[in-house]
N, C-alpha and C positions, 0 to 999 in steps of 0.2 A: 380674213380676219384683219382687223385694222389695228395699225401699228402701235395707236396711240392707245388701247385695251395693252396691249402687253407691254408698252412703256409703263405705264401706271401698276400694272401687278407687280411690274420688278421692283419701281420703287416704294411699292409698299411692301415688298418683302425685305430690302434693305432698309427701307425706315425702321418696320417693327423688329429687325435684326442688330440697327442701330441703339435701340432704346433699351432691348432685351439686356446688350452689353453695358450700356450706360447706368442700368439699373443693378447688375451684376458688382461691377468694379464701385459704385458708391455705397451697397451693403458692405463688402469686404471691409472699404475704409471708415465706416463707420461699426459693424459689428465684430469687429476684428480682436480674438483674443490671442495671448501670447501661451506658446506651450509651458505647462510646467517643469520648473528645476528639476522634480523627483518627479516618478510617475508614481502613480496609487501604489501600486504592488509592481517587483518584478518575480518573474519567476521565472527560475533558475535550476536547471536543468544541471542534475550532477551527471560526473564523469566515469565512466566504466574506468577503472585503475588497468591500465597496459597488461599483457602477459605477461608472467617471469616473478620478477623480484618485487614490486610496485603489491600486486595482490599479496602476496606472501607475506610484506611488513603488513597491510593491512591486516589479516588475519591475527598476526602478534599481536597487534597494539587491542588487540578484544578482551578484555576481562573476562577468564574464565568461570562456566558459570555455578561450579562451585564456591566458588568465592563470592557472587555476586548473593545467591541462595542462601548466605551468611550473614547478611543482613537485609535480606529481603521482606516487603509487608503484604501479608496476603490480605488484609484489610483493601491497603490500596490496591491491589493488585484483583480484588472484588468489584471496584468499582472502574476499572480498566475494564474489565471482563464484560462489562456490561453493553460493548463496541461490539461483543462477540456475539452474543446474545440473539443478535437479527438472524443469524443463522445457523445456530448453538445452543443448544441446551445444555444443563448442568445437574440435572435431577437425576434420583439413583433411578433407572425403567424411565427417567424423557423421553419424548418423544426424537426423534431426529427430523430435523427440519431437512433444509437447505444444505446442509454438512451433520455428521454425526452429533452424538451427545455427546458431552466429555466427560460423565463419571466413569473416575475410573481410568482415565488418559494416561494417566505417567506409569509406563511401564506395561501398557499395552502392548502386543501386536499391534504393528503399522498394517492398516486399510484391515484390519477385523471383525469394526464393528460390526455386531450382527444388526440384518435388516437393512444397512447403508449401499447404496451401489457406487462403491468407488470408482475413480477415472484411471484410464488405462495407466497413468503416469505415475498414481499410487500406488497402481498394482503393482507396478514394478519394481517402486523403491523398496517395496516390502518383503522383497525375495522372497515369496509364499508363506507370510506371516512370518518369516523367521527374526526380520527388523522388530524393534520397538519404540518404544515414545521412549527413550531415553529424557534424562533431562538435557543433556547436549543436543540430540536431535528437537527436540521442542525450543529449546535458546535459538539455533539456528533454523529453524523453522518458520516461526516468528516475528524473526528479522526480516527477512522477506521469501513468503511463501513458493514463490515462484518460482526463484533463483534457486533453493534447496532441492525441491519435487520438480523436478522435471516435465510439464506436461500437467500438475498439477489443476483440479479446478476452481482451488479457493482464488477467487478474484479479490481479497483480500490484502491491500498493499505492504504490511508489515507494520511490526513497531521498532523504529529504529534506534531508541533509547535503550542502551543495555538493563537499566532498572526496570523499566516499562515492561519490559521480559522476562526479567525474574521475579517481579511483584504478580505479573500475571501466573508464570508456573508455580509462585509458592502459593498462589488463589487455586491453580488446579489440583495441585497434590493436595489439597483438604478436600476437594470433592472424590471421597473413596472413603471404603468402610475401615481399610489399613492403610496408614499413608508411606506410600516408599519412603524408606530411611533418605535421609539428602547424601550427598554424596560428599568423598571426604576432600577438604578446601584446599589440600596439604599434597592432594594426588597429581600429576603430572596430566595438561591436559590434553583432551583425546582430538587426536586428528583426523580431520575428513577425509 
């Protein structure tokens, strides 16, 4: 092989290695934009509250949902419901999709509906039908599905507006033939 074939390959491979870079570092400084101040969105990942005392005020600082039932709109709380809807029914004999119907929810047996095949995690909460949809267990239910049911399979993320929760339960307690009385505002509230 002669030397002067692979002199020449080399320096055409540093030329076109030359030019490659040369053509690199003049886009940069020519298309060069600057990051922005704010990014579009950030997002913001909350903090699980420490063990102990940290949860415990949390817990306080929640308006009980008697009280909240007190001025609640099941109007709005109709069209909230409507989030639910993809995998919920509200008719008296609906169908059950994806999760139960909800006529008839508040004050149910927890994981009863006939026909529904609950996840191991409901079954559980429900001490053999003897739990019910309170209105406490629906407030915190709600809030976030997951964290309440154990094991639960509403994928579901919550609403974590305490109105947003009681406009929806005062929208469930009108789906039923007798609507549970609401509870009284003035009662001491119940701890989990």
């Amino acid at each position: 092989m002669n030397s002067s074939y692979v002199n020449m390959g080399v320096g055409a491979l540093l030329a076109s290695l030359f030019v490659l870079k040369s053509v690199s570092l003049a886009s940069g400084f020519i298309f060069h934009s600057e990051a922005p101040e704010k990014p579009g969105f950030a997002i913001v990942a909350t903090e699980e509250p420490a063990a102990g005392g940290d949860k415990a005020a949390a817990a306080k600082a929640e308006t009980p949902i008697a009280q909240l039932l007190q001025k609640a709109d099941a109007k709005v709380g109709e069209t909230i419901f409507k989030k639910c809807q993809a995998c919920h029914s509200g008719e008296k004999g609906g169908p059950n999709k994806v999760g139960p119907d909800l006529w008839g929810v508040v004050d149910r047996p927890v994981g009863e509906h006939e026909g529904f095949a609950y996840s191991s995690g409901m079954k559980d909460f429900s001490k053999g039908g003897s739990e019910k949809w309170t209105y406490d267990h629906l407030y915190h239910f709600l809030a976030a599905p997951k964290k309440f049911v154990a094991g639960t399979a509403m994928g579901f993320a919550g609403l974590p507006k305490e109105e947003d929760r009681a406009n929806v339960i005062a929208y469930l307690r009108t789906l039923a033939d007798t609507q549970v009385p609401l509870p009284d505002p003035n009662a001491p509230a119940a701890t989990n």
